[in-house]
C-alpha positions in Angstrom: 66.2 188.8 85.5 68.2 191.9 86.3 70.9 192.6 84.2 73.1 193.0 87.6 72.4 188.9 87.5 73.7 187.8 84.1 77.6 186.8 83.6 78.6 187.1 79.9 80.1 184.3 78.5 83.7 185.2 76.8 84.4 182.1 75.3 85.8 180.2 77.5 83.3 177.9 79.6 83.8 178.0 83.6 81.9 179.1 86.2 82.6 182.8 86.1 81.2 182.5 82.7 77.9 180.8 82.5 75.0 183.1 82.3 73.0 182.8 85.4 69.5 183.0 83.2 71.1 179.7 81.0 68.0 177.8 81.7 67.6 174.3 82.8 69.9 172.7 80.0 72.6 175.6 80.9 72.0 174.3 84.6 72.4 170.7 83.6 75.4 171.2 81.9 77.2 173.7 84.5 77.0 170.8 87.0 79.1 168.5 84.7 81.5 171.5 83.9 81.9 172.4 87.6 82.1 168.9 88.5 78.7 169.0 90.5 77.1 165.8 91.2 74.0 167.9 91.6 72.5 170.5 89.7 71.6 172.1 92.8 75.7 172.0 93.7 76.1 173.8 90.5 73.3 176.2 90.8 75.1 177.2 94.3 78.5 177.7 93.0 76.9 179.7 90.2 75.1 182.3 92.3 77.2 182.7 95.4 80.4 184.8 95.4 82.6 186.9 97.6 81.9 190.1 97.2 78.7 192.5 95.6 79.8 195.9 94.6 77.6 198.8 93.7 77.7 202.6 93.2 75.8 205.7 91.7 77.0 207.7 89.6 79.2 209.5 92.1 81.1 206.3 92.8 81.3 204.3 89.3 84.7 205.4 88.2 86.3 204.5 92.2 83.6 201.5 92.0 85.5 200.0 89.1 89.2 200.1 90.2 87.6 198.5 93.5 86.5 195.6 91.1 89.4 195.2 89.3 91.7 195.7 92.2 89.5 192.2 94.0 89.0 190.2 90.6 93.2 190.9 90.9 93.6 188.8 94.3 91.1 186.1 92.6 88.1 187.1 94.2 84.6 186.5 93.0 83.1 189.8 92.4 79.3 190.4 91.1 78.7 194.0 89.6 75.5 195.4 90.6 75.9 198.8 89.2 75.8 201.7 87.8 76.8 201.1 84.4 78.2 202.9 81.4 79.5 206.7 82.8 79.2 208.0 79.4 75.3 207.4 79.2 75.2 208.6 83.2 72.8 211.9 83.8 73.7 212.8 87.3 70.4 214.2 88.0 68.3 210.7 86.9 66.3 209.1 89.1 68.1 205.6 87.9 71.5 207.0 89.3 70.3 207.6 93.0 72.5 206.0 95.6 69.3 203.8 97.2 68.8 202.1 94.5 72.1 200.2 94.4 73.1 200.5 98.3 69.6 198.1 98.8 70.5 196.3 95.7 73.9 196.2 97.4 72.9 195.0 100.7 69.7 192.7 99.4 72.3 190.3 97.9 74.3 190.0 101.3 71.0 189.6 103.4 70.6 186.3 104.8 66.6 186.9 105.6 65.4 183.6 106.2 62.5 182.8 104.2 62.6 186.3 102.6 66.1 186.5 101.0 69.1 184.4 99.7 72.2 185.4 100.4 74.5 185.5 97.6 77.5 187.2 98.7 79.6 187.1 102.3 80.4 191.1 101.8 79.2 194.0 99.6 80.6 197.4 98.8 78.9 200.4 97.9 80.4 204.2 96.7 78.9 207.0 96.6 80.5 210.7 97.1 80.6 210.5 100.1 79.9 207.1 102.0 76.7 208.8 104.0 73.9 208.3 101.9 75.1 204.8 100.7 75.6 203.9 104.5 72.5 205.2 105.8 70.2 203.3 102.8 72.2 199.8 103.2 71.3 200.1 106.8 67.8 199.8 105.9 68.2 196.6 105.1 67.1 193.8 107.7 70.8 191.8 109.1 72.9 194.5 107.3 75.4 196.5 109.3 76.8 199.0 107.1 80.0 201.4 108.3 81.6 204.2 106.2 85.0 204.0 106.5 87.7 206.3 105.3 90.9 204.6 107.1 92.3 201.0 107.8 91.4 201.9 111.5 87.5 202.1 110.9 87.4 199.2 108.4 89.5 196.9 111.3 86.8 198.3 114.1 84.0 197.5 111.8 84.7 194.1 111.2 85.9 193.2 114.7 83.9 194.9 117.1 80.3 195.5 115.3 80.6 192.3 112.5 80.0 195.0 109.5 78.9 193.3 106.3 78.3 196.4 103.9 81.5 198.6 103.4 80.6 201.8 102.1 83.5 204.4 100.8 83.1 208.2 99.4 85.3 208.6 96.1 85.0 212.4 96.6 86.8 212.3 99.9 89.1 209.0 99.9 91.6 208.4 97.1 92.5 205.2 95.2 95.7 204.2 97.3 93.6 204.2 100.7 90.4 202.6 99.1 92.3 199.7 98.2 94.1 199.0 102.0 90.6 200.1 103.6 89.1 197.4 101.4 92.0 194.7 102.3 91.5 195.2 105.8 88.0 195.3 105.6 87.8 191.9 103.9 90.1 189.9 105.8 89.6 191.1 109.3 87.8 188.6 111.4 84.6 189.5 113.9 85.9 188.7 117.8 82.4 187.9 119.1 82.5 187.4 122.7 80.8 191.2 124.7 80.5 192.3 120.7 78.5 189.3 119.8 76.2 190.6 123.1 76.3 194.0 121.4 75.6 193.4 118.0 72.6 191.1 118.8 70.6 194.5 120.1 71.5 196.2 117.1 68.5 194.5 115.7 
């Protein structure tokens, strides 16, 4: 399993803390811990979360205030990567922004038959926003939209039903990455002519 999939446990049993590769006994017991009636319930509640966050090695610094800033408002955040600046060589092949924009955007695809879908939103940072935008849009069902004010992320959401945020930490600071990522979140699609409109994107 990818490490992006494993939750370290802390201590204290819930289920943020369970590892996802517990096994069958770990499954078994998660459904009496979450109060599941059926280890598929548990399974479910294990895997699925709010929001998947990724960035290279342009974004990990703004990538983890995002997280902290979400896990703050209770939010169930799943940390796809990259990992550990001070082992980070900006010109490895492991720190290109592809890798973690699709990683990004595979775990909010809801490809039937091909994909679950774990998370209702991700995020993805780069140094810009571009590349991460343009690689997440790749993805089948994924509607990706750089944003750099509260504007963009509201007409993302409402007019074109965006499910991949991406943000540039070279060009948007910490204050407006945290209101562009509110709004983003909690801004509903309108449907109606955009539902028309979206529908050809595909």
């Amino acid at each position: 399993m990818h490490p992006a999939q494993r939750l370290w446990c802390d201590g204290a049993i819930s289920d943020k803390t369970i590892p996802l590769d517990c096994g069958i006994d770990g499954v078994v017991s998660a459904s009496y811990l979450l109060k599941a009636s059926d280890p598929r319930v548990a399974v479910e509640r294990l895997t699925n979360y709010d929001v998947a966050v990724g960035s290279d090695h342009a974004g990990l610094a703004l990538k983890s205030q995002i997280i902290e800033h979400l896990k703050q408002q209770g939010k169930r955040v799943r940390d796809i990567g990259l990992y550990h600046k001070e082992f980070v060589e900006a010109d490895a092949e492991y720190t290109d922004y592809p890798h973690y924009a699709h990683a990004v955007a595979n775990e909010v695809s809801d490809r039937e038959g091909v994909h679950l879908k774990h998370a209702q939103y991700g995020i993805v940072v780069c140094g810009s926003g571009q590349g991460s935008a343009m690689a997440a849009n790749k993805v089948p069902r994924i509607r990706a939209a750089l944003c750099r004010t509260e504007w963009d992320a509201e007409m993302a959401r409402k007019h074109n039903d965006a499910n991949v945020l991406t943000l540039g930490e070279r060009c948007t600071s910490v204050e407006d990455v945290y209101k562009i990522v509110d709004v983003f979140l909690k801004t509903e699609f309108e449907g109606g002519r955009h539902q028309r409109r979206v529908e050809k994107i595909e």
